[in-house]
C-alpha positions in Angstrom: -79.5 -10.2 9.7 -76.1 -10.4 8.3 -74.5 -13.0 5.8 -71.4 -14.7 5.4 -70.8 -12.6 2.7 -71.2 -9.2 4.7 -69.7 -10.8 7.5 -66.1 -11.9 5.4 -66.6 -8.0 4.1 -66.6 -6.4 7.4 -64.0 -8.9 9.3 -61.8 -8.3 6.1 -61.7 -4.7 6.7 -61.5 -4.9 10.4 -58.4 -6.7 9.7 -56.9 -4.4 7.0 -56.9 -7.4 4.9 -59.3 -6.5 2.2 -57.8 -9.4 -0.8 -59.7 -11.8 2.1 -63.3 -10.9 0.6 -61.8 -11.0 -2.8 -60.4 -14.2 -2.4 -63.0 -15.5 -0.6 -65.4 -15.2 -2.9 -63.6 -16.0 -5.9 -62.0 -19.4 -4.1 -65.5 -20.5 -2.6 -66.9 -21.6 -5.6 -63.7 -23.6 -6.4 -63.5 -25.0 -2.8 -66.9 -26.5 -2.9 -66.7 -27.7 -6.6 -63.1 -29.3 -5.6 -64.3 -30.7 -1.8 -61.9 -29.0 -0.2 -62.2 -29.6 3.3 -62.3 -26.1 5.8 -58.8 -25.6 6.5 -58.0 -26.2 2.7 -60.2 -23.6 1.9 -59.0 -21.0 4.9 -55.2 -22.3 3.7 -56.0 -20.9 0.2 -57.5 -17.6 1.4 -54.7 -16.9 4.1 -52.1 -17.9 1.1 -53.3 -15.5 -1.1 -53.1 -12.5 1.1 -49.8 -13.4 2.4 -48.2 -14.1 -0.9 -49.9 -10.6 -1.4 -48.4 -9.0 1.4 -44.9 -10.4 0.6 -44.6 -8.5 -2.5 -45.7 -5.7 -1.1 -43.4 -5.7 0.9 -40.7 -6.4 -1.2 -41.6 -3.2 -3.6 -41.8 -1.2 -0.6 -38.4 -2.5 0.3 -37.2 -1.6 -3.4 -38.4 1.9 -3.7 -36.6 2.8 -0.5 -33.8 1.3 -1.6 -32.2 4.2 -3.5 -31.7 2.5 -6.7 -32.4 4.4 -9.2 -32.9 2.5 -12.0 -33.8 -1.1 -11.0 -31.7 -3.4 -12.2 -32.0 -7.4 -12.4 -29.5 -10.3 -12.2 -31.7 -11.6 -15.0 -30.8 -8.8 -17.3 -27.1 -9.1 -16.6 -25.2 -9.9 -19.5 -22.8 -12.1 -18.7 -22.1 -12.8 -22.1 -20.3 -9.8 -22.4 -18.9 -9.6 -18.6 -17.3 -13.1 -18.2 -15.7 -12.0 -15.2 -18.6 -12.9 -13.5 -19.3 -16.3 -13.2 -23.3 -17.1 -13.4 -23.2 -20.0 -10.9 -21.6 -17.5 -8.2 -24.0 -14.8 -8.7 -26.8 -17.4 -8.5 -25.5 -18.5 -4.9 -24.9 -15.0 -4.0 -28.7 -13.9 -4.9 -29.7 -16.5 -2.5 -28.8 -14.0 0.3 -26.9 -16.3 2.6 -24.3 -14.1 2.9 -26.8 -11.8 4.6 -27.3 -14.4 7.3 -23.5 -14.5 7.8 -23.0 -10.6 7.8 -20.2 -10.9 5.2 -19.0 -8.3 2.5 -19.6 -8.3 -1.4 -16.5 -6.5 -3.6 -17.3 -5.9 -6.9 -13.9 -4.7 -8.5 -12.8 -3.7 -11.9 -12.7 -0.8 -14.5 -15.6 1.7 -15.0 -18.8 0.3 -16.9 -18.1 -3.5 -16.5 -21.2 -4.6 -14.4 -20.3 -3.2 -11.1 -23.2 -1.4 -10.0 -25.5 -3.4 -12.2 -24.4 -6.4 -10.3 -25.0 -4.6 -6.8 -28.7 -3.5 -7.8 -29.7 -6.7 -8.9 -28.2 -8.6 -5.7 -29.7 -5.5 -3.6 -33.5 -6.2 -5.5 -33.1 -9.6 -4.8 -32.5 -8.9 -0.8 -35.5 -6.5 -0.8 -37.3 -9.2 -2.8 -36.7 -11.7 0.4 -37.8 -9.1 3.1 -34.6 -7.4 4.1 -34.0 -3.4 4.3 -31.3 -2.1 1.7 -29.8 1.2 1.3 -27.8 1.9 -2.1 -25.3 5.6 -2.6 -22.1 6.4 -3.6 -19.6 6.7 -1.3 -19.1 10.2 -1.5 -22.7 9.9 -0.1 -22.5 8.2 2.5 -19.4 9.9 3.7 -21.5 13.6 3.2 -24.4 11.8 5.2 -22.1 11.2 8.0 -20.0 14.3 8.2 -24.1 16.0 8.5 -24.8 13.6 11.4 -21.1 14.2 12.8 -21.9 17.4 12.9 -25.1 18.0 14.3 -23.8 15.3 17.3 -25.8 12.2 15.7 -22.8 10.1 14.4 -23.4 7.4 16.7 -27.4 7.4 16.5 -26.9 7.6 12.8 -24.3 4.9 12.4 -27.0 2.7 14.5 -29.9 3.1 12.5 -27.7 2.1 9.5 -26.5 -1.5 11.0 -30.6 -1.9 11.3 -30.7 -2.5 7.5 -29.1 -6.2 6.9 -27.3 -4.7 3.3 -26.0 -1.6 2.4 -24.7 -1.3 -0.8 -21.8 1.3 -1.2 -21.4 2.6 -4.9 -18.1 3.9 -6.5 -15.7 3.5 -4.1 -12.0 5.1 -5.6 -13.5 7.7 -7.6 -12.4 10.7 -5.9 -10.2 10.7 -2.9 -10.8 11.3 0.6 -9.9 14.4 2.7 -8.9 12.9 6.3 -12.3 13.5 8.0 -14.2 11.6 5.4 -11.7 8.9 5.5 -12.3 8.8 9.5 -16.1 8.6 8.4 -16.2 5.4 5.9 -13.4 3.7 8.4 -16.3 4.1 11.0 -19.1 3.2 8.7 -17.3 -0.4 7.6 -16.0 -0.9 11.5 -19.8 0.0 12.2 -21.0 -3.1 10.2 -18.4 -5.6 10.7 -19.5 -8.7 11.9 -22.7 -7.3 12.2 -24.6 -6.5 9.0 -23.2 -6.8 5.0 -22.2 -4.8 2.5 -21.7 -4.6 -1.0 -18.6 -2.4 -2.5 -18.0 -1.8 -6.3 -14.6 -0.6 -6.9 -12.6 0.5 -9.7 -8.6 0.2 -7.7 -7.7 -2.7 -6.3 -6.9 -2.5 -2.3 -3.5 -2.2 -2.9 -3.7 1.1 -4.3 -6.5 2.5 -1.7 -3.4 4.5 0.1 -4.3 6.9 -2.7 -8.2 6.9 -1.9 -7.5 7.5 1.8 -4.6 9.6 2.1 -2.8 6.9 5.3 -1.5 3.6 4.9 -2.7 3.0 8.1 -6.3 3.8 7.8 -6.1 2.3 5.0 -4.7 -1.1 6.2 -7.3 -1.2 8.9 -10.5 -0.4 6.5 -9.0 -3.2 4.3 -8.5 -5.3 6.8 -12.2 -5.4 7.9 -13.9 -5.4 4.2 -11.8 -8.5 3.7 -12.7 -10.5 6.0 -15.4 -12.8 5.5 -15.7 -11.5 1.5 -16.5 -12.4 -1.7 -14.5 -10.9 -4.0 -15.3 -10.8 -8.3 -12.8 -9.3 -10.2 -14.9 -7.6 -13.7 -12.8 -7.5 -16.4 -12.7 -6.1 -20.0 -14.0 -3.5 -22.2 -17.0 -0.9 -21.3 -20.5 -2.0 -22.3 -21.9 0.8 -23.3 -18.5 1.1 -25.6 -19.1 -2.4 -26.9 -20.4 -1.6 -30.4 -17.9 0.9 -31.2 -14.2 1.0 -31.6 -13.8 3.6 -28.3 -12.1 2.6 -25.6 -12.0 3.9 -21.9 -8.1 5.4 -20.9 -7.6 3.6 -18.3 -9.3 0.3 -19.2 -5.9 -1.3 -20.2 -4.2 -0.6 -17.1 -6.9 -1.1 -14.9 -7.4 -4.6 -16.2 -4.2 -5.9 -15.7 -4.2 -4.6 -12.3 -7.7 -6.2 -11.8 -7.1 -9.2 -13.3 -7.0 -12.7 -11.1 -7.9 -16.1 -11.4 -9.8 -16.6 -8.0 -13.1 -14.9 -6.6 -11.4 -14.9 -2.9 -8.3 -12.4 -1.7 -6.2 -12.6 1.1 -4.6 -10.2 2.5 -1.8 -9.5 5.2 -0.2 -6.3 6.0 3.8 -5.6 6.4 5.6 -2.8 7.8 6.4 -1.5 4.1 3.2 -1.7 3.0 0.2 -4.0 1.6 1.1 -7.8 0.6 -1.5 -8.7 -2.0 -2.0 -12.6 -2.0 -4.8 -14.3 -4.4 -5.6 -18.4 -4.3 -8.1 -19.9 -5.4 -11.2 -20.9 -2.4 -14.4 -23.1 -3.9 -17.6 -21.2 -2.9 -19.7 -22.9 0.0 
């Protein structure tokens, strides 16, 4: 004759839910010392396993991620980096922008927080149960040439609007030849409206004529990211450069071109090229 005990075991396995029996047993004693009624006690049990579950999930959701190194808002230091304001951050780790499908820019010089920034907002997206994906761009333009190639563009380009963020690393670097320009114009047109994405840049959009080789392409590419975007300018000095008295080459010229007083840009485009505009937008 079986018993409760044997009976939890085996309906925990059938269910491939094995922290059941655990919990059950170890939340019994407490039930019935507490008077918890049934459903408090079956409340507790299913808790535990779902908060179980939930994480994971979310460390599943990590590790696919493409990371790297995990990184964490928490360890940000935004005492050095005061580009970026805390209270933003904190709204944009809630992940309503996900809901909304809008676009993340992370701009300034190398080594100020870019991609640090990106991976912690990306771990906190896994953490609330959505797919990320995290590479450079050069990446994710070599991905799709491979599926352009072998005739699997549109399948590919597909499967990436599944995940909810993609987070697009390093964006200026080097530039594009014309078919890779053709590529990231369709991975951006691909998510528009649809899913989000997070860009760390080190030139500001006026000079991604450079990065893509046409004004036109370029103009169109911009035209999308901007729309419906949060834009934090990083300013300042490299961190890892921060306890000596090295400086980066470019880090004085790229900081005055980076440098703004709002989060938000607006943008319009003119026959002669790229009108930069910058006011100031509260965040919602």
């Amino acid at each position: 004759m079986s018993t409760p005990t044997f009976d939890i075991a085996y309906l925990s396995r059938a269910l491939k839910a094995p922290r059941i029996r655990e919990s059950a047993a170890r939340l019994a004693e407490q039930a019935r010392d507490a008077g918890w009624s049934h459903e408090e006690y079956l409340t507790a049990v299913l808790a535990t396993e779902v908060t179980f579950r939930e994480a994971s999930g979310a460390l599943i959701c990590i590790r696919a991620a493409g990371f790297g190194t995990v990184k964490s808002i928490e360890d940000f230091n935004f005492d050095h980096q005061t580009g970026a304001k805390r209270d933003t951050i904190a709204h944009l780790a809630t992940g309503t922008y996900l809901q909304a499908a809008s676009t993340i820019v992370l701009l300034g010089p190398p080594d100020t927080g870019k991609t640090h920034l990106a991976i912690g907002l990306g771990v906190k997206a896994a953490q609330q149960g959505h797919r990320v994906l995290l590479a450079s761009a050069t990446d994710w333009v070599n991905r799709l040439a491979d599926a352009h190639h072998a005739g699997r563009l549109g399948a590919g380009l597909n499967r990436l609007r599944r995940y909810p963020l993609l987070i697009v690393d390093e964006v200026g670097y080097l530039p594009f030849e014309p078919e890779a320009a053709n590529l990231f114009f369709q991975l951006v047109f691909s998510r528009y409206e649809h899913a989000s994405i997070i860009l760390t840049l080190n030139l500001p959009f006026t000079r991604w004529e450079d990065v893509f080789g046409d004004h036109a392409l370029a103009s169109a590419i911009i035209d999308r990211i901007v729309h419906h975007t949060e834009v934090l300018t990083l300013t300042g000095s490299s961190y890892r450069l921060k306890d000596t008295k090295l400086t980066l080459p470019s880090e004085k010229t790229e900081n005055e071109e980076h440098s703004t007083t709002s989060n938000v840009a607006h943008f319009s485009l003119a026959e002669n090229g790229l009108i930069f505009r910058i006011r100031q937008q509260p965040l919602q």
